[in-house]
N, C-alpha and C positions, 0 to 999 in steps of 0.2 A: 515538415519535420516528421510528420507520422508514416509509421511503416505499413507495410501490408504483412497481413496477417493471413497466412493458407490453414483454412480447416484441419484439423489432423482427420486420421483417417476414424479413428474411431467414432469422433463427435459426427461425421458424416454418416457413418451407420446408425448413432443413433437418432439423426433428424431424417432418415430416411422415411421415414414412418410418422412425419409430422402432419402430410395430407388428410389420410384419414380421419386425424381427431380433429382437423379444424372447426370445421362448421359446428362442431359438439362445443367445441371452448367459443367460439363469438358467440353462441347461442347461450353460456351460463356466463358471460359478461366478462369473461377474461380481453385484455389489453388494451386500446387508447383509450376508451370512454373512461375509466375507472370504476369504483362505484356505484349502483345505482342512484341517483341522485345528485351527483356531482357536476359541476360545471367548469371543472378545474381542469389543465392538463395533464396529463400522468408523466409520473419523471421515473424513470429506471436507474438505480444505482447499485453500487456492485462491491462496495465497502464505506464501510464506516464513516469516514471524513467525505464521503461525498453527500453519506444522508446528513453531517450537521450541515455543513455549507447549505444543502438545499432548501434544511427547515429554517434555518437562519436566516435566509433571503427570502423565502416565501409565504412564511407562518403555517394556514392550512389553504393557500390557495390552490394547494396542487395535489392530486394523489402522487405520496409518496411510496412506490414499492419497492421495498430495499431487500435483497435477493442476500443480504451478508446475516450470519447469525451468529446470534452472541456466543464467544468461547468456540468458533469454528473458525479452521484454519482458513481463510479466504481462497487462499491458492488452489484450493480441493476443491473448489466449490464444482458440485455437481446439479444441473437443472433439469426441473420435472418439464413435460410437452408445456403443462400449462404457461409455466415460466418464458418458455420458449416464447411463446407466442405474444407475451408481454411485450417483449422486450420487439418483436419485430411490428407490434401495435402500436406504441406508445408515442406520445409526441417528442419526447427527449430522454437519449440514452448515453448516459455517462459512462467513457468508455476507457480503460489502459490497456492499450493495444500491448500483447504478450503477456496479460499475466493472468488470465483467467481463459482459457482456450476454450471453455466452451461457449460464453460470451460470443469472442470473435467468432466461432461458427454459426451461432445464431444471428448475428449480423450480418456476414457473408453470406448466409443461407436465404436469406429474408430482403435479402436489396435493402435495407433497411438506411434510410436517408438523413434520419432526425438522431443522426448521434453526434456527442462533443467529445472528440480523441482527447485525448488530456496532451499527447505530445503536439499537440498544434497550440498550446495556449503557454506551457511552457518547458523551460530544455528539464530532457529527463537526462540523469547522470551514467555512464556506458555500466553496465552491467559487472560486477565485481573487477571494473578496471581490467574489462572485457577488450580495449584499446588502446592500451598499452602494451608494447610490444616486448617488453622488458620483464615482465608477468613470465612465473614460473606453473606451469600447471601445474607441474608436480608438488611443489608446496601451496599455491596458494595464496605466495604472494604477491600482492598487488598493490598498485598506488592507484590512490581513490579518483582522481580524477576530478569532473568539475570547474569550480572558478581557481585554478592555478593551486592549490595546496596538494602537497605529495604527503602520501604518506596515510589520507586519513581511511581509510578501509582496508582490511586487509583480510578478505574473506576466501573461504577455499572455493577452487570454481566447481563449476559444473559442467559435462561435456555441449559441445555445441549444438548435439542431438536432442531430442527428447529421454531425460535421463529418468524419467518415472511415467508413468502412463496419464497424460493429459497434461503434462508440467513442460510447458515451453514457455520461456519466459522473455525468449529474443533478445538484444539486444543491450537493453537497458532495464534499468534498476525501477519496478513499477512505484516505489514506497516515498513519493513525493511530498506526502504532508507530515514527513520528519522536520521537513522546513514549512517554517508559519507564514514566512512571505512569499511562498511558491501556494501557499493553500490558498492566498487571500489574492492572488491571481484567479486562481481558478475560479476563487467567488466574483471574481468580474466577470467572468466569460461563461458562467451560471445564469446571474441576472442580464448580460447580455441576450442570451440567447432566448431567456426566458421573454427578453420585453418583447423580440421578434413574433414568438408566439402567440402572445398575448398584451397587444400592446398598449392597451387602456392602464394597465398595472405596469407596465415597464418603470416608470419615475420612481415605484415603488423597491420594487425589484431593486433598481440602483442605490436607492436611498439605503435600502437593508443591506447591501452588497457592502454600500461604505461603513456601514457601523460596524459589521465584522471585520473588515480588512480594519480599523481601527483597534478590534479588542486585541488581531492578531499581530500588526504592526508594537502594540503593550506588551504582547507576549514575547515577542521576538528580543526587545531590550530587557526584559527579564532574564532571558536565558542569556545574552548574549552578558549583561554584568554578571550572572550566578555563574557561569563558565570561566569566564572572564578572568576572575578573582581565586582563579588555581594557579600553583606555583608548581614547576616539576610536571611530572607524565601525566597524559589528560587519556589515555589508554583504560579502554575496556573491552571483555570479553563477552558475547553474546552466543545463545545457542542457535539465533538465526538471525543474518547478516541485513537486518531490516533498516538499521537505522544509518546507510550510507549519507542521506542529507541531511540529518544534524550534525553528522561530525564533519560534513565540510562546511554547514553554516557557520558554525563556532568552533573549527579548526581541533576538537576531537580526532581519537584514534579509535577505529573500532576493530576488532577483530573477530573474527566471526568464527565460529567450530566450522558452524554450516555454512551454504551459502545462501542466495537469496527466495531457496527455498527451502522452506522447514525439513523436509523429510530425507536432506541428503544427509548422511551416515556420515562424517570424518575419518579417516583413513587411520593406522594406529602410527604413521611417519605423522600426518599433522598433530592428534594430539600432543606426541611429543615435544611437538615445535610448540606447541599450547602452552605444556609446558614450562619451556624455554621461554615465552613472551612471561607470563608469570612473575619469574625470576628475576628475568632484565628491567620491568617495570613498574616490581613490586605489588601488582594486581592483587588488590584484597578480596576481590568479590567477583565470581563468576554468574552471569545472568541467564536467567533462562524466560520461556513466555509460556502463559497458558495456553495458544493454541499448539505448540506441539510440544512434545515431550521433554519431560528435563531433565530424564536420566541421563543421556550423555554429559550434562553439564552439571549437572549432580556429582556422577560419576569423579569426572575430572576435576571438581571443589573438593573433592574426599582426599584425591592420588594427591592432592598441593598441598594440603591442609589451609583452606581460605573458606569464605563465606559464600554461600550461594546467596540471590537475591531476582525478586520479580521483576520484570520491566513488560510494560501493555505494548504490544506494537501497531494496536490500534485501526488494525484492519477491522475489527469489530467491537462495537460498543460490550463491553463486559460488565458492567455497571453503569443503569440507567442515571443514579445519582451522579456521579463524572463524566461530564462531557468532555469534548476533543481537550479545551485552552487545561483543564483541570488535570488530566492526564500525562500533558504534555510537563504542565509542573512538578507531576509526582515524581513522574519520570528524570526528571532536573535532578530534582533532589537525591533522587534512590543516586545519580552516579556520583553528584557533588559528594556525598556520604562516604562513597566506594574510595574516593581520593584524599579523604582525610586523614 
């Protein structure tokens, strides 16, 4: 199921020039070893839900370098040589093929062996209903696709090129730990891969793997009753189209300004359509996120006269006090709120 992923040209000029710093970064202890002192493996992760999964299965048996920063848009992420070199070091590199291109350059660039594709462990959802043939460009709409429900994303696309400089997103929707039981997969094939590496702690590894797949298997009947328990339009508006698998876990409607990446502009025909969704399904609350901007959904909460409101998308921990299962409920509740 995992796709390949070609360098852009840019990320290639800038790893052209990764020769010479080498031996300078293995020499100040940058990539597998971790730490001086460490006996651990080094895990590369590249947002948020992959550094909890990781600590949650591991404690501190592993150097964790987690390349995502708080209140930074994921999508942007740009890496230093050093980073670079991490990542083609390391014993385990947690990967979403298309959503962070410089990542897959450094991958590509580096023969690099010891990574876990996320789309090899489980199906990722087509890309703003990227395959659907019935999708209108020019608006924007789409049916979300997924396990059989029509209808639940409806985000504006993006063209099939690179429509910003280093934003290529391919195929599919990177933002899989919208859904709890697609994350508490992933924590299988975490501590799987982990006990490969280190197999004296593998038992352990699994052992930690099942306690979270537990808390989040809790989570998921949480949301699926707090959903649940709505009568009429389960419809909402976001300013970036993040949240495509939770509105098909629990048969939500999202609609997105943007698409599945923060920094595309909405056109002034979709706002209108904005709008018009508004109107038709009484939308009290338009959402916006910290990592990109909320003017346009600011904006468009003013032209309506409705409430704007925060939702975390969780590519980065924002608050060390709220881990992933805590977020995921705030997040519940801010829409359950929005429908009442």
């Amino acid at each position: 199921m995992s796709q390949v992923v070609r360098p852009s040209r840019r990320s290639l000029l800038a790893l052209a020039g990764l020769g010479a710093g080498a031996s300078l970064l293995a020499a100040c202890g940058a990539g597998g070893d971790g730490p001086a002192g460490s006996d651990g493996p080094t895990v590369v992760t590249t947002c948020y839900p992959f550094d909890f999964l990781t600590s949650r299965i591991t404690g501190d048996q592993v150097d964790l370098v987690s390349l995502a920063s708080p209140g930074v848009d994921a999508h942007g992420l740009e890496l230093s040589v050093q980073q670079v070199m991490q990542i083609q070091e390391a014993d385990l590199v947690l990967q979403i093929a298309g959503f962070q291109a410089p990542v897959d350059d450094a991958i590509a660039s580096g023969g690099t062996e010891n990574v876990l594709e996320i789309s090899t462990v489980v199906d990722l959802l087509p890309y703003g209903g990227a395959e659907d043939s019935a999708d209108d460009p020019a608006t924007g709409a789409s049916d979300g696709g997924g396990d059989g429900h029509e209808g639940h994303d409806h985000a504006e696309e993006e063209p099939a090129e690179e429509g910003h400089e280093g934003h290529d997103h391919g195929p599919t929707d990177p933002h899989f730990w919208q859904d709890p039981l697609r994350m508490a997969d992933v924590g299988d094939a975490i501590a799987a891969r982990l006990g490969e590496i280190v197999p004296d702690r593998a038992a352990e590894f699994t052992a930690n793997a099942d306690a979270v797949r537990a808390d989040l298997e809790e989570l998921d009947a949480e949301l699926a009753g707090e959903f649940g328990g709505i009568d009429g339009s389960r419809t909402f508006i976001t300013s970036h189209a993040a949240y495509a698998y939770l509105a098909d876990r629990y048969e939500l409607e999202q609609v997105g300004i943007a698409g599945v990446d923060p920094e595309t502009e909405p056109s002034p025909r979709r706002l209108l359509e904005l709008e018009q969704v508004v109107a038709d399904e009484g939308v009290t609350t338009i959402f916006f996120e910290t990592t990109a901007s909320p003017k346009v959904a600011q904006t468009l909460a003013d032209n309506v006269g409705v409430s704007s409101e925060e939702l975390d998308n969780l590519e980065s921990q924002l608050d060390e006090s709220a881990d992933y299962l805590q977020v995921m409920r705030d997040n519940a509740d801010k829409l359950v709120a929005s429908w009442a």
